[in-house]
C-alpha positions in Angstrom: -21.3 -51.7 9.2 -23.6 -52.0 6.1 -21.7 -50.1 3.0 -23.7 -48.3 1.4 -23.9 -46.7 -2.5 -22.0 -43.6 -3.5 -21.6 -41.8 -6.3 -18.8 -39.3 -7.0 -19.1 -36.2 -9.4 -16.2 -34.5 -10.6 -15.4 -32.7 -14.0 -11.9 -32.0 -14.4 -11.8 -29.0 -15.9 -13.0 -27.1 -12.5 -9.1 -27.1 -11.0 -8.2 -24.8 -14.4 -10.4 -21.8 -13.1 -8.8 -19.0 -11.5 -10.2 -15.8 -9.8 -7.7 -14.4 -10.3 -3.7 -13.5 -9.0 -3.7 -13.5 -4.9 -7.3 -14.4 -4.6 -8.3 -16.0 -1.5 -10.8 -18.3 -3.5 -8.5 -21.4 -5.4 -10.8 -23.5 -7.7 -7.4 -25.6 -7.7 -8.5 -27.1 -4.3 -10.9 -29.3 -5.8 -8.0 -30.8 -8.2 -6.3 -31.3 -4.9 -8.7 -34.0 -3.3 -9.9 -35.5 -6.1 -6.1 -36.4 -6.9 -5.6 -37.5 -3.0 -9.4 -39.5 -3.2 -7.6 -40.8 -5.9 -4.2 -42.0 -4.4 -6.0 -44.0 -1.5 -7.8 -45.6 -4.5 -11.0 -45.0 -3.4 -12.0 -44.2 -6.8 -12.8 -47.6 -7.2 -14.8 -47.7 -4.7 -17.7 -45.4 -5.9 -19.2 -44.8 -8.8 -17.3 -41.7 -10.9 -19.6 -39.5 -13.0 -18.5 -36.5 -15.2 -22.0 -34.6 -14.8 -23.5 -32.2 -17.7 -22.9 -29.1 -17.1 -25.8 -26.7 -16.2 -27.4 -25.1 -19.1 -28.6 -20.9 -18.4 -32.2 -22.7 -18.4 -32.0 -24.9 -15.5 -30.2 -22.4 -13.8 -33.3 -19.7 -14.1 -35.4 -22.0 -12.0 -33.9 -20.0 -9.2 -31.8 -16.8 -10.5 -33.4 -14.4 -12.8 -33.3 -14.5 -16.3 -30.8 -11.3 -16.3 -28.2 -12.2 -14.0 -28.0 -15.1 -15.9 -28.0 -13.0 -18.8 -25.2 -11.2 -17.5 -23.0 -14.2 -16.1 -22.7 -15.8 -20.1 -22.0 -12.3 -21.2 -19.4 -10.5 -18.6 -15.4 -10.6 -18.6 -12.7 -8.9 -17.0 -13.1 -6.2 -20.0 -16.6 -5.6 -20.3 -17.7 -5.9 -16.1 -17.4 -2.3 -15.5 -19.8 -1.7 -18.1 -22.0 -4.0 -17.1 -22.4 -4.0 -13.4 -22.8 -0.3 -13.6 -19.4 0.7 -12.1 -19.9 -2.6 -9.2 -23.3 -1.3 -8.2 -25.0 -4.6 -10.1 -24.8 -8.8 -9.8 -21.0 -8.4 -8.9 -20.5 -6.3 -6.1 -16.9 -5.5 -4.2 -13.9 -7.0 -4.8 -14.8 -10.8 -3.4 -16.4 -11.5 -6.6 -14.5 -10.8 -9.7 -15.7 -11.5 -13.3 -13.1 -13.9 -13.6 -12.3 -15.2 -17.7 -14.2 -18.7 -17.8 -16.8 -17.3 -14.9 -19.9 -19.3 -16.4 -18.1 -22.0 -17.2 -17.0 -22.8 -14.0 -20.6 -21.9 -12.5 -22.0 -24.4 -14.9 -19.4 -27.4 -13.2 -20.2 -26.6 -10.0 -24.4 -25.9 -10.7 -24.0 -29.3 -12.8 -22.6 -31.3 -10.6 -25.3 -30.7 -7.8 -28.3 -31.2 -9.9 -26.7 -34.4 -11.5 -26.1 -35.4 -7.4 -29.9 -34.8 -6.9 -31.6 -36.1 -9.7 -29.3 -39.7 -9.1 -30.5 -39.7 -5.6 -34.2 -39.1 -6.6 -33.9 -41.8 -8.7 -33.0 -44.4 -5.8 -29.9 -45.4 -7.8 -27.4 -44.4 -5.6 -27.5 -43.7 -1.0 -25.0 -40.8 -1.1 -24.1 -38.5 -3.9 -21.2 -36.2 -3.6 -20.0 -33.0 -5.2 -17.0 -31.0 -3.8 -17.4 -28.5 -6.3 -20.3 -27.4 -5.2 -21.9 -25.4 -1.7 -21.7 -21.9 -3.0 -24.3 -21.1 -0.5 -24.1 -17.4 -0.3 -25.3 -16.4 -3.9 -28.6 -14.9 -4.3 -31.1 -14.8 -7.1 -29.2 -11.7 -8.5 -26.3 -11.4 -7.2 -23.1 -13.0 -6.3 -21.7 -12.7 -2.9 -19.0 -14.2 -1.0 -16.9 -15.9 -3.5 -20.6 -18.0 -4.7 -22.0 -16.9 -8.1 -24.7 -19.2 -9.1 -26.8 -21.0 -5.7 -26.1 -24.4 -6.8 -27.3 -25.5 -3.2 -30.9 -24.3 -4.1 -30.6 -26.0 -7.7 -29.8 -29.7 -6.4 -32.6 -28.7 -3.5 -35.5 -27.7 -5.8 -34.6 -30.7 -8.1 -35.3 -32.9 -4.7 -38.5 -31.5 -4.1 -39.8 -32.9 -7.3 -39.6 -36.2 -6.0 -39.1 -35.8 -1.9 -41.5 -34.3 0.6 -39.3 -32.6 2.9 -35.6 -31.8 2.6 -32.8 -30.8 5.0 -30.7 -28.6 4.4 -27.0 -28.6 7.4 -24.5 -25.8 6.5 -21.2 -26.6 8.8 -19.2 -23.7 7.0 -17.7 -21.3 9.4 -20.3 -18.5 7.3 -23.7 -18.4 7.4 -25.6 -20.2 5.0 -27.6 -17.4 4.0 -28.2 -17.7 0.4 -30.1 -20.9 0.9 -32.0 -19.4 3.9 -33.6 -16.5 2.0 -34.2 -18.9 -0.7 -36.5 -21.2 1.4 -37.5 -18.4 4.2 -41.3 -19.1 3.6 -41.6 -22.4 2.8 -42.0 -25.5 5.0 -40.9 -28.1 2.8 -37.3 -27.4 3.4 -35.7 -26.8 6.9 -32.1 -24.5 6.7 -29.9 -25.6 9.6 -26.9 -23.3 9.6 -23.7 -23.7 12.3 -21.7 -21.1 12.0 -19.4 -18.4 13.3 -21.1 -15.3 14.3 -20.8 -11.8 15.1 -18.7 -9.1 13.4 -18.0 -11.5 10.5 -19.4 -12.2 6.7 -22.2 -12.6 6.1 -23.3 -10.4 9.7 -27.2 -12.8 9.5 -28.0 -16.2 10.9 -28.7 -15.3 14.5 -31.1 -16.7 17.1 -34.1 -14.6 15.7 -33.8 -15.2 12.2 -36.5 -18.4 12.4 -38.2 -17.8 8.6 -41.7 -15.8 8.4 -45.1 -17.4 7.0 -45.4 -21.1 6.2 -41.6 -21.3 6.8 -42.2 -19.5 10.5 -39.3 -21.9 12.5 -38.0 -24.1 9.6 -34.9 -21.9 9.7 -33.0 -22.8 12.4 -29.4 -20.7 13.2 -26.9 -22.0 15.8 -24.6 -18.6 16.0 -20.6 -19.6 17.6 -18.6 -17.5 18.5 -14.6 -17.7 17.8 -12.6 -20.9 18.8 -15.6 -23.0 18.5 -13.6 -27.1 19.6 -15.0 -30.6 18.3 -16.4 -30.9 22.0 -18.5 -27.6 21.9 -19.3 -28.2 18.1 -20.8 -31.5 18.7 -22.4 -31.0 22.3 -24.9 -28.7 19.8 -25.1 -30.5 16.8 -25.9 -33.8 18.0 -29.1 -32.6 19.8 -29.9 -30.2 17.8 -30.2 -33.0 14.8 -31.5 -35.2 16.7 -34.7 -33.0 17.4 -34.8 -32.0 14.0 -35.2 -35.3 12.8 -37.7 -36.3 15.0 -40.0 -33.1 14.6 -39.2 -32.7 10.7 -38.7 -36.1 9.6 -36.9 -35.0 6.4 -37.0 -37.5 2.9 -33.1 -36.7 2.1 -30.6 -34.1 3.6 -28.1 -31.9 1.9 -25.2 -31.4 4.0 -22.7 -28.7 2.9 -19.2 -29.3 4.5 -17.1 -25.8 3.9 -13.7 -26.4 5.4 -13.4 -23.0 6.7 -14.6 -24.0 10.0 -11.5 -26.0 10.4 -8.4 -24.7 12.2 -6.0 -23.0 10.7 -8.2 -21.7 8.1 -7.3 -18.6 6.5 -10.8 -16.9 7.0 -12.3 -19.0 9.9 -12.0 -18.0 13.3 -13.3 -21.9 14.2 -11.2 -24.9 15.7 -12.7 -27.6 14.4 -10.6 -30.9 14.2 -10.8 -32.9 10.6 -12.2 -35.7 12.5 -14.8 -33.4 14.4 -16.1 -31.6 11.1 -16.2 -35.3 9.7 -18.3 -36.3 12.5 -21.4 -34.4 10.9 -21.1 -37.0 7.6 -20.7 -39.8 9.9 -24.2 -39.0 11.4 -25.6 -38.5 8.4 -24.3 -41.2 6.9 -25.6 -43.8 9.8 -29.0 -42.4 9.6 -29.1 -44.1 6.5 -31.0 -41.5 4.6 -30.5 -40.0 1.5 -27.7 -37.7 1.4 -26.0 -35.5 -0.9 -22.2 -34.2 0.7 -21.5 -30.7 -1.0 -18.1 -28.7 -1.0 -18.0 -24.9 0.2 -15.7 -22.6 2.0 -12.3 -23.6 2.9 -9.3 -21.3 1.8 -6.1 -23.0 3.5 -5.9 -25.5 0.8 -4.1 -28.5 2.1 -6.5 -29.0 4.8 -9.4 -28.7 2.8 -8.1 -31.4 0.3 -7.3 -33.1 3.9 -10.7 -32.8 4.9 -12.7 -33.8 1.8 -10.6 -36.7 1.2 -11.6 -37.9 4.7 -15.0 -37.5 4.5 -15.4 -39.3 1.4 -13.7 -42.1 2.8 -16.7 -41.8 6.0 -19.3 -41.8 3.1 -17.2 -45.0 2.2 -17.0 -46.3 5.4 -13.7 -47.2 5.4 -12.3 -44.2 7.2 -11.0 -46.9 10.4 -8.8 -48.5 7.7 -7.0 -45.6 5.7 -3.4 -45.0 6.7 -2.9 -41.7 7.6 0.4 -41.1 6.4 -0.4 -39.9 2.9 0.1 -41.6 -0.2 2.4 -40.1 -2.7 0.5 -38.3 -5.3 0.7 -35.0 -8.0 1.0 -32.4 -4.4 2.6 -34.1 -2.2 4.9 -31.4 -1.8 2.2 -29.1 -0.6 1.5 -31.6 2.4 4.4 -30.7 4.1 6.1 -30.7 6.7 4.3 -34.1 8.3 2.7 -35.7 5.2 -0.3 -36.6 7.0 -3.9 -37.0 6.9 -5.0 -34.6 9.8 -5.9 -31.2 10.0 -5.0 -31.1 14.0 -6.6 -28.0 16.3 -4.8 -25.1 17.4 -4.4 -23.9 21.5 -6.8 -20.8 20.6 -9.7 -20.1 23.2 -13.0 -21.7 23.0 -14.8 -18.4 23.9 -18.5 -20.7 23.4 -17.9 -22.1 26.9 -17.7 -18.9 28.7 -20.5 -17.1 30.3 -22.9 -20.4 29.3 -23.4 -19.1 26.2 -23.4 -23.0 24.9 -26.4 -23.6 26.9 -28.1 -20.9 26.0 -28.2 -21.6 22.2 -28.9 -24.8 22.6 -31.7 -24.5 25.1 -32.8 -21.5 22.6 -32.6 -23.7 19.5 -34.6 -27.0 21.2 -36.7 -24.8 22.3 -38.0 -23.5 18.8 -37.8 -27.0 17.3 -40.1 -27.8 20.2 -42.2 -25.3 19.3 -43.1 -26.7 15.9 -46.1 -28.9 15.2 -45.6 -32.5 13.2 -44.1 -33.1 10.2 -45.5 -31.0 7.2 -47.2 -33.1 4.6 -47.5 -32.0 1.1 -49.2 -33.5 -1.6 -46.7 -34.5 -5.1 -47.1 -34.7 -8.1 -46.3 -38.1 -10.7 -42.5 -37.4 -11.5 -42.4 -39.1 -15.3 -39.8 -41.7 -14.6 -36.8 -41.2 -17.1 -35.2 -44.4 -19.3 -32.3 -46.5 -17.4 -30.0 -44.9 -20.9 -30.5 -41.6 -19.4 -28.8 -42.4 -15.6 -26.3 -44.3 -17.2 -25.3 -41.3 -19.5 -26.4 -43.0 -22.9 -28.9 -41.2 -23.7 -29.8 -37.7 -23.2 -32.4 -36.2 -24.5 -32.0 -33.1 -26.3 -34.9 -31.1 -24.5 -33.3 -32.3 -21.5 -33.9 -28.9 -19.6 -36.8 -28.1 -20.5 -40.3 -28.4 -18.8 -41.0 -31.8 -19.2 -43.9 -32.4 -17.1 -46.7 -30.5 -14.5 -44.7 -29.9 -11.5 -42.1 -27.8 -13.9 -44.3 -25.9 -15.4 -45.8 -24.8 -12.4 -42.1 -24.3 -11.2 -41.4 -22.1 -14.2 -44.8 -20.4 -13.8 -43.8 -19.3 -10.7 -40.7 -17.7 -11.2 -42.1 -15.7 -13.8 -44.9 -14.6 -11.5 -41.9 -13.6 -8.8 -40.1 -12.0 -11.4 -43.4 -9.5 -12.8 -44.0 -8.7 -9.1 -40.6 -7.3 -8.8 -40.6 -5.8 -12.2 -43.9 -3.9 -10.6 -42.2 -3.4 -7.5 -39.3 -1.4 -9.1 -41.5 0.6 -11.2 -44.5 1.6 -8.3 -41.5 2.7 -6.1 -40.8 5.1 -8.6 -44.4 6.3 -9.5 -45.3 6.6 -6.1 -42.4 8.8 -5.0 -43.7 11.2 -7.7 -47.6 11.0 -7.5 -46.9 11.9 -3.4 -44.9 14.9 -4.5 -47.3 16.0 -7.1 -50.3 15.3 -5.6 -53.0 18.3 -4.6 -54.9 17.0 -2.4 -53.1 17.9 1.0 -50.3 20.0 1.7 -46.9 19.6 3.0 -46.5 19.8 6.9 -44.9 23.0 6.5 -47.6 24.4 4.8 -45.9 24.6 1.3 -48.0 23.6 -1.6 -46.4 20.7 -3.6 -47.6 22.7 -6.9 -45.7 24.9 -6.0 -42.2 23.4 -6.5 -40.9 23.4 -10.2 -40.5 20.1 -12.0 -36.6 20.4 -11.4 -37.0 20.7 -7.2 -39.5 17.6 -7.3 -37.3 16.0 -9.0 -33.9 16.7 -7.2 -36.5 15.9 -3.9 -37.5 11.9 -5.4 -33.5 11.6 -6.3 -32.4 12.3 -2.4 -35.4 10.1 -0.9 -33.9 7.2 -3.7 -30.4 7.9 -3.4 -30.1 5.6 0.0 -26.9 4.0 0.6 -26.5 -0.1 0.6 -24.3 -1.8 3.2 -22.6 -5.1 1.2 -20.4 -6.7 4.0 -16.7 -7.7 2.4 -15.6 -12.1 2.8 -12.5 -10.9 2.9 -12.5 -7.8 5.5 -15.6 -8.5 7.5 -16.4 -4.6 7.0 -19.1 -3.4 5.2 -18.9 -0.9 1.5 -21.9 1.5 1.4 -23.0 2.0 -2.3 -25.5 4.7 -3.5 -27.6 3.4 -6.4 -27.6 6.0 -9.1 -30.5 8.1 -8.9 -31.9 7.7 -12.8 -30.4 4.2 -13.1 -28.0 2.9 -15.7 -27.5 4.0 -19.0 -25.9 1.6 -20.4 -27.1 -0.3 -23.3 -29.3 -3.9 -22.5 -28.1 -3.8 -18.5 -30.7 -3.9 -15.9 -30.9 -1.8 -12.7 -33.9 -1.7 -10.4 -34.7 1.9 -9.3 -36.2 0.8 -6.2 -35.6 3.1 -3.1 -33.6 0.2 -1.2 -31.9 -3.5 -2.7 -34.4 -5.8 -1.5 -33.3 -9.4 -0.8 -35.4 -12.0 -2.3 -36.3 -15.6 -1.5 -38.2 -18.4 -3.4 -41.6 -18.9 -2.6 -42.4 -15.2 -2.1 -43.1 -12.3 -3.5 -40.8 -8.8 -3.6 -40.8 -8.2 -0.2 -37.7 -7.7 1.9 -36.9 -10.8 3.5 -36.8 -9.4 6.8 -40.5 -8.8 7.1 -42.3 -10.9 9.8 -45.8 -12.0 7.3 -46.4 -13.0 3.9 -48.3 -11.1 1.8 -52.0 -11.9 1.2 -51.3 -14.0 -2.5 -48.1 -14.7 -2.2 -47.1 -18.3 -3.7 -46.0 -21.1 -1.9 -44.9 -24.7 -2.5 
């Protein structure tokens, strides 16, 4: 089998992060299979790059300028403060502000860019970063453990160069951070696998297929619990198979959360480490650009199990590992049989009851099917950068900032997305008030509008606003209802839209709630 180049990011400072005492999430995890990688020398073997870490500028190419904002500025002291009492960026207890928060975001964000730009470049086949795959955080908030989208950093940095990109979540959750992020475009195809039901992040079923230009490019295969490598792969390998052939991407992303394993704390899945590896096997034999993120994965031995394997399948050398482990810094934490295997559980597969496997797969095909050929897209000259600056001698000092057409227009565009929900949160407002206070009709009960004092209409617009927001908890599967504060925040240089509902947002549209079924009439696209 023809070997092919990888490259291998890792900083390591991103195993000294903590969210803090008893917290399902364990930064330490990464530490763990970069030190096993290490112990079957495969080190070596790749190339080894300590990316840059992300600047708050690169990062606003997605997120908005104020959760950014707020990410350099919040700790464990001033959070309260400024998320409004957990109404704002962090919400619930899955996402603390943690001491060293943008730090660690900046490893992780760093790492996935520096993956993308290397494989735009054509230096390198397969580019991996198990820091990264935080693929639930939106463009102003954190959810599920994932603070800044990393995922949709390394993705928009492909599109600079590539066509078409494809995006395959295997996490046992939804990808849905990267879905709403490329909902309406057609450049980028989200395939999420995942467990589904009453569970985090409750999205990513059969219907949800994108809306506009992106109308099918989001394609959701929904499990339920006790998923086996037999089931997993009896979907997957058709599934990808018509995806290819209908999308044709120029590189794929594929993020490889461990939670889907068995045994894993949050999962509800049975995967095998050999069956989850299978997906980077078939990548990896496609011979196309890839770029292998971490994710989800919170029993911690069998996620250093897993990653450790699959970067020996990126190697291809995963025949000719021994699978009794090396000795190493955890060895101890291995126990009790010290090998490489992450082995399923007797649990039932409840996919193969009722042929419910068929019918997502016949269900999935048969929107894939539905699509017409390849979408084309005309690109831009992307300046080609000196050989001093992939090798890490050089770098310039402007490195992040708009260097050339395409990221202008990039940067253009989120500030258009950005004024369109400024205007958003202000109209809801102003319209609330101009329908109370208008006299042109009267209410349906005959009242006059005049004739309500200033204080009534007022108390009136603060019920119609004060609407309660479901936020579904990682760690319970249950959902929190918040009620946004009818007169917003007061505190000093903290932003709080005062629209009547949280909106999700997604790149490449405008303020509109991502669960609408048409694009506005001027809405931007890529």
């Amino acid at each position: 089998m023809f070997r092919r180049r990888v490259s291998y990011y890792y900083d390591s400072d991103v195993g000294s992060y903590t969210y803090g005492f008893g917290h399902t999430m364990k930064p330490h995890r990464i530490k763990m299979a970069h030190d096993l990688i290490a112990a079957y020398d495969m080190l070596p073997k790749m190339h080894v790059i300590r990316p840059s870490r992300s600047t708050p500028e690169r990062m606003t190419s997605f997120h908005t300028d104020e959760y950014i904002q707020f990410l350099e500025r919040v700790t464990p002291e001033t959070a309260e403060e400024l998320t409004y009492r957990g109404t704002r960026f962090l919400v619930g207890e899955d996402n603390p502000p943690f001491e060293g928060l943008f730090e660690f975001c900046s490893i992780s964000a760093g790492g996935s860019i520096a993956a993308a730009q290397r494989i735009a470049s054509g230096s390198t086949d397969i580019a991996i970063n198990w820091a990264g795959g935080l693929h639930h955080a939106k463009k102003s908030e954190a959810a599920g453990f994932c603070y800044v989208n990393d995922i949709v950093l390394c993705i928009l940095e492909l599109l600079r160069t590539f066509p078409r990109v494809l995006y395959v979540d295997i996490d046992c959750h939804h990808g849905d951070g990267v879905e709403e992020a490329f909902y309406t475009t057609d450049r980028v195809m989200t395939a999420s696998l995942h467990r589904f039901g009453d569970f985090f992040p409750g999205s990513g079923s059969l219907d949800d297929k994108g809306t506009g230009k992106g109308k099918g490019y989001a394609v959701n295969v929904p499990f339920r619990d006790g998923i086996t490598d037999e089931s997993f792969m009896g979907v997957f390998n058709p599934v990808m198979e018509k995806i290819l052939e209908v999308f044709r991407p120029s590189a794929v992303v594929l993020q490889c959360g461990a939670d889907s394993l068995a045994g894993d704390k949050l999962g509800g899945l049975n995967l095998s480490m050999q069956g989850h590896a299978r997906c980077v096997q078939y990548f990896r034999d496609k011979a196309l650009p890839l770029i292998l993120l971490g994710g989800g994965g919170y029993t911690v031995k069998n996620v250093a199990k897993a990653w450790t394997y699959e970067t020996a399948c990126a190697l291809g050398i995963e025949d000719t590992i021994d699978h009794n482990l090396p000795y190493h810094e955890y060895l101890e934490w291995f126990g009790p049989r010290y090998r490489l295997e992450v082995l399923r559980n007797n649990m039932d597969d409840m996919n193969t009851k009722d042929g419910y496997l068929d019918h997502i797969r016949t269900q999935v095909l048969k929107q894939l099917i539905e699509l017409p050929c390849a979408p084309s897209v005309g690109l831009h000259d992307v300046p080609s950068e000196s050989i001093g600056t992939h090798t890490g001698l050089y770098i310039p000092d402007d490195e992040y900032e708009p260097q050339d057409e395409l990221d202008q227009k990039l940067a253009q565009h989120m500030r258009y997305v950005y004024r369109l929900q400024d205007q958003a949160s202000s109209s809801d407002t102003s319209s609330d008030l101009t329908s109370l206070d208008s006299g042109d009709s009267e209410s349906d009960d005959g009242l006059d509008p005049h004739s309500l004092d200033l204080h009534s209409r007022a108390s009136s617009v603060a019920e119609k606003r004060e609407k309660p927001r479901g936020i579904m908890s990682i760690l319970t599967n249950e959902y929190t209802h918040l009620y946004l504060p009818p007169n917003g925040p007061s505190h000093k240089g903290v932003y709080l839209p005062t629209s009547k509902t949280a909106k999700r947002k997604f790149f490449g549209g405008s303020c509109r709630s991502w669960r609408d079924d048409e694009m506005e009439e001027g809405e931007m696209d890529l």
